[in-house]
C-alpha positions as CSV (number, residue, x, y, z in Angstrom):
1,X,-12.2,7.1,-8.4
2,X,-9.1,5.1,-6.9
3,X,-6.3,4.3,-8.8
4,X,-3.9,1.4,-9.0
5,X,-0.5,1.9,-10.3
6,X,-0.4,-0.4,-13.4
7,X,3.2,-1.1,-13.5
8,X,4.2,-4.2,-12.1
9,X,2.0,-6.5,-10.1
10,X,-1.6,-8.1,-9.3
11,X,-3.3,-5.1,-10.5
12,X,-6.4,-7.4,-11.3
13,X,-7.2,-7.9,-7.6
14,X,-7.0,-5.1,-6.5
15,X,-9.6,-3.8,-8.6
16,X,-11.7,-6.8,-7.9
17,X,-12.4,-5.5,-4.5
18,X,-13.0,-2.4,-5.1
19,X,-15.5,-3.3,-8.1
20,X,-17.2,-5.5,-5.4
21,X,-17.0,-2.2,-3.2
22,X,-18.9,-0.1,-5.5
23,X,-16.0,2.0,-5.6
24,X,-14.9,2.9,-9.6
25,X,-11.0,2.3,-10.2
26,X,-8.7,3.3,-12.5
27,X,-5.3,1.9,-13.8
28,X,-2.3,4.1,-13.7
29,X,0.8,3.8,-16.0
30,X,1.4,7.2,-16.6
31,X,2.0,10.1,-13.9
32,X,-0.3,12.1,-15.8
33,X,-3.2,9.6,-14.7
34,X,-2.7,11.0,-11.2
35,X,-5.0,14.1,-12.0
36,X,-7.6,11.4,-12.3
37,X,-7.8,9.9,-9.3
38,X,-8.7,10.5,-5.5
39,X,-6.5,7.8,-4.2
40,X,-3.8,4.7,-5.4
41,X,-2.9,1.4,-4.2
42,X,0.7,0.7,-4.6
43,X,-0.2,-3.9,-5.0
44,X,2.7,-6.0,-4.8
45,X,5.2,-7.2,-7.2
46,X,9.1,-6.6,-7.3
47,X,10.0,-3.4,-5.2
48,X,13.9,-3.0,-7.0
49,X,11.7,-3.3,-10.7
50,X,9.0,-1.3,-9.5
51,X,11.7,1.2,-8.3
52,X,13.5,1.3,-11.9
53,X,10.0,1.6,-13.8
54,X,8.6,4.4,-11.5
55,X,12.1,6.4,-12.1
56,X,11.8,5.7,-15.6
57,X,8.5,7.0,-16.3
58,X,9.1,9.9,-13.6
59,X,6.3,8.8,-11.2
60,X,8.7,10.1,-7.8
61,X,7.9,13.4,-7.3
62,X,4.3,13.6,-8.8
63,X,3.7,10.6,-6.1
64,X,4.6,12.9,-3.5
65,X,3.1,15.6,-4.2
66,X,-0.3,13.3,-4.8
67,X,0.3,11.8,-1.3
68,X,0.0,15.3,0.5
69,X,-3.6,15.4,-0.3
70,X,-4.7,12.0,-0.9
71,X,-4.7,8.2,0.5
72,X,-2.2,5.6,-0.6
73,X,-2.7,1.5,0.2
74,X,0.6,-0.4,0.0
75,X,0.5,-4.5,-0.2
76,X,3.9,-5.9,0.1
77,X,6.3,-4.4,-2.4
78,X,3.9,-1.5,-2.2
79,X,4.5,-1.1,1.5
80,X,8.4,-1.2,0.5
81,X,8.0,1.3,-2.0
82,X,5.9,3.8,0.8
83,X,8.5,3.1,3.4
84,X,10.7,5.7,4.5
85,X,14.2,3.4,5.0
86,X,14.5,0.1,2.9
87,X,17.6,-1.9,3.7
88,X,18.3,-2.7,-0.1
89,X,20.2,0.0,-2.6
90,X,18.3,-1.3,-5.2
91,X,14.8,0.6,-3.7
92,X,14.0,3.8,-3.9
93,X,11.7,4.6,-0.9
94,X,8.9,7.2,-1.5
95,X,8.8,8.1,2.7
96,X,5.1,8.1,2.8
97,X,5.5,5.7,6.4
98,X,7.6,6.1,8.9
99,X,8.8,3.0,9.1
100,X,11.8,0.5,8.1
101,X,11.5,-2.5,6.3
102,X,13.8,-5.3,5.3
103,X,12.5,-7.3,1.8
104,X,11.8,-10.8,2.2
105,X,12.0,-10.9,5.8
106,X,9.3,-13.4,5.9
107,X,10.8,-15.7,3.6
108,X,11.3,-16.5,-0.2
109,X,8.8,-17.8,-2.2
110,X,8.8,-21.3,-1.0
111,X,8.0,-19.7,2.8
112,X,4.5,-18.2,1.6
113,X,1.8,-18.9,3.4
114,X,-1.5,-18.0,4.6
115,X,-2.7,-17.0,8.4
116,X,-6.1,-15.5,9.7
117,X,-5.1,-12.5,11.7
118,X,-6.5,-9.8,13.4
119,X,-7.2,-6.1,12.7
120,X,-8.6,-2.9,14.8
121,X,-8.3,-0.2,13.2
122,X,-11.8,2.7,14.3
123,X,-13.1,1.0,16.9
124,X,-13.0,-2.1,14.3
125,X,-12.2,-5.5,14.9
126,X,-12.5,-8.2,12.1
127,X,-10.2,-11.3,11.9
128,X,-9.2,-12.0,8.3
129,X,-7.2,-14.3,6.4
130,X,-3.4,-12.5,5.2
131,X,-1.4,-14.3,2.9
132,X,2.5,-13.8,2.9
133,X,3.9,-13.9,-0.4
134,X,7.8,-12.9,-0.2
135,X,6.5,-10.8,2.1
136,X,8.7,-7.8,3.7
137,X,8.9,-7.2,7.3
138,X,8.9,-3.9,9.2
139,X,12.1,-3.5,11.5
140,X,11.7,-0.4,12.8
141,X,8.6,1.7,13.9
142,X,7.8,5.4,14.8
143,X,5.7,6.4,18.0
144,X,3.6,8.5,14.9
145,X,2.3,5.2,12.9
146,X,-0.7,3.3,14.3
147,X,0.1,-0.6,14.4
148,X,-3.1,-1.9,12.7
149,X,-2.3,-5.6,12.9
150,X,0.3,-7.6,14.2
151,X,1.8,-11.6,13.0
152,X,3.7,-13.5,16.0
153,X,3.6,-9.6,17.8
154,X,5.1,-8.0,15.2
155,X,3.4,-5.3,13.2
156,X,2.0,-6.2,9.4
157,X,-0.3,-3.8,9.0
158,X,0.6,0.3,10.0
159,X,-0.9,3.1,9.2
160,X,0.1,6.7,9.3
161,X,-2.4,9.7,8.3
162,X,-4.3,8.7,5.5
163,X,-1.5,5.7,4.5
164,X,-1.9,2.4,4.8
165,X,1.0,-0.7,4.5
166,X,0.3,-4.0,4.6
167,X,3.6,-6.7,4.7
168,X,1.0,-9.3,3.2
169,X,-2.2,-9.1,0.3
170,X,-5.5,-9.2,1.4
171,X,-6.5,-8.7,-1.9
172,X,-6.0,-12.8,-3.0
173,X,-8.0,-13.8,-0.6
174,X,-11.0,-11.2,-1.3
175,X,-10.6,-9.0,2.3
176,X,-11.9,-5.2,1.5
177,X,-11.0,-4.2,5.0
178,X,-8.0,-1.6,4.5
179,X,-9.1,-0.7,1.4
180,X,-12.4,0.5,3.5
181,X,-10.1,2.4,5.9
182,X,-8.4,3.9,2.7
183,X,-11.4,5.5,1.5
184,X,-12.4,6.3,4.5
185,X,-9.7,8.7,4.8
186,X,-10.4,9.9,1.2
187,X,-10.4,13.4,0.4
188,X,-12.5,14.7,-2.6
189,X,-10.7,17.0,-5.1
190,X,-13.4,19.5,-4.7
191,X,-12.1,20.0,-1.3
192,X,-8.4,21.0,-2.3
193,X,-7.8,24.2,-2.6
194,X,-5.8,25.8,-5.7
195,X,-5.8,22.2,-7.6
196,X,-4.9,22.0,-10.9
């Protein structure tokens, strides 16, 4: 079962894909609805909202402790959300990437657009089509996250263990790509010792 956090966003997609997958999904508005689930996409929406509902409904540190044993997919404000420096006070980063990220670096919302690009990702290539919505951009980059697909030769697509952040949302335009890696690196429950 993979979750999608329910708060904010195109939660409807997301689980479009995944239904088309074969893969059951879940929507989660509650941290309780963690328990549930064996990984969460973070979709896109307003990162400084997003940030005030997940403080409001306490969702900080039972996301971190989920994301120690389980995969987490970011699209756009999700990736801002996952990133470990945002330059905005107004987001609260979880840390889950080791990256930077500056909101809206592509553009507002009259700068959207849509661009097949390329991904490799385990011995994987497949060109797909990316659409940039508001989309963030990462500034900065550790030597420890895996560039999985790049825009004008910088990276919009990283991964880093079992997390994934994408700058753009595959989602609209019905790509299942990361959302393959992501369960890919799933981890069963059964397999974690001691859970509750």
């Amino acid at each position: 079962m993979i979750g999608i956090l329910g708060l904010q966003g195109d939660v409807k997609s997301h689980c479009n894909i995944l239904q088309k997958m074969g893969v059951e999904s879940s929507v989660v508005r509650y941290p309780s609805q963690l328990d549930r689930v064996e990984g969460l996409i973070i979709p896109g929406g307003e990162s400084s909202t997003m940030t005030n509902l997940m403080e409001r409904m306490g969702f900080y540190k039972p996301l971190t402790e989920f994301a120690k044993s389980f995969p987490v997919l970011g699209t756009c404000a999700g990736l801002i959300l996952m990133a470990k420096q945002v330059k905005d006070s107004r987001v609260k980063p979880l840390g889950f990437l080791n990256v930077s990220v500056d909101r809206n670096g592509f553009g507002r919302q009259i700068h959207s657009f849509s661009e097949t690009i390329n991904v490799i990702a385990d011995k994987r290539e497949q060109k797909i089509i990316a659409t940039f919505i508001r989309a963030p951009k990462i500034s900065d980059i550790a030597d420890s996250v895996e560039k999985l697909a790049e825009y004008n030769g910088e990276p919009i697509a990283v991964r880093e263990g079992k997390h994934i952040g994408l700058t753009f949302h595959p989602e609209l335009n019905g790509e299942s790509i990361f959302h393959e890696l992501m369960i890919g690196k799933n981890i069963s429950r059964e397999t974690i010792p001691n859970h509750q």
